[in-house]
N, C-alpha and C positions, 0 to 999 in steps of 0.2 A: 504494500500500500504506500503510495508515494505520498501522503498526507497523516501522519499518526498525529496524535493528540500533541507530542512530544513538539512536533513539530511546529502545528499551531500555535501553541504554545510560545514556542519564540520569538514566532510573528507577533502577537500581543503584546507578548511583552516588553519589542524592539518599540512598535508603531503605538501601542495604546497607550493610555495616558495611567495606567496603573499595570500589574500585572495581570489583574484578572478584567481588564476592557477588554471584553468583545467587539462591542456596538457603538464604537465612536467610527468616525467619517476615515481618518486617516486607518488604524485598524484593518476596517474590510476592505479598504483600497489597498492595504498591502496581502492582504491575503487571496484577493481576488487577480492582482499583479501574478505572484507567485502561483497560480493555479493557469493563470494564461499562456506563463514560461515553459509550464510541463503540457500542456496541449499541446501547444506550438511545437515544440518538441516531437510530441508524440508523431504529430500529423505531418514532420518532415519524412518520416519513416512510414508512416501509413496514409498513403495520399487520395485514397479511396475510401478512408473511414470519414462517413459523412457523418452519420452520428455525433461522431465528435467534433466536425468541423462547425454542427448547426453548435452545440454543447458551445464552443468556442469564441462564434457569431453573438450569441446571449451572455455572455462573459463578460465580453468585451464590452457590450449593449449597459451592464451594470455597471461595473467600473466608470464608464463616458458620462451615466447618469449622477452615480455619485459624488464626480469629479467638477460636475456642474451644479450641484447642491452642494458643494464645500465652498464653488467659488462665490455664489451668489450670496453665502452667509457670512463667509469669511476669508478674504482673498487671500491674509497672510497663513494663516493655516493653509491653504490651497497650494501656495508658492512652496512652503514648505514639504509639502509631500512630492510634488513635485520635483523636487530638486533632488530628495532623498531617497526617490525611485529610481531617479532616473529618466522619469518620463519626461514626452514634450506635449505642446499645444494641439 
């Protein structure tokens, strides 16, 4: 299982604002990040699993929405996740 608790886990507690944040905006932006890496992944190697491509298409779909409910609340929290992913505009 490329996702164990353990794992999560570090995510929260890198991104959230406590250890045990789940549900803040930065949080499931990086765990939704990190779940899009190993898709991505996945589907250089299986180029015909559409399942996962749609799986992937919705992923992304979340992230993009979240990314725009962080900015519209709070643009320096926004800037900062941003920057700390990696991501761009």
């Amino acid at each position: 299982m490329y996702l164990d608790p353990a794992k999560k886990k570090e995510i929260f507690e890198k991104y959230g604002k406590s250890n045990s944040d789940t549900g803040s905006a930065e949080a499931q932006i990086a765990l939704f990040s990190y779940r899009i890496s190993h898709l991505t992944e996945h589907l250089k190697l299986n180029r015909k699993d559409y399942s996962t491509e749609r799986a992937l298409t919705m992923l992304v779909g979340k992230r993009r929405r979240l990314l725009n409910y962080l900015m519209d609340k709070d643009i320096e929290r926004y800037r900062a996740i941003i920057k700390t992913l990696g991501l761009r505009k």
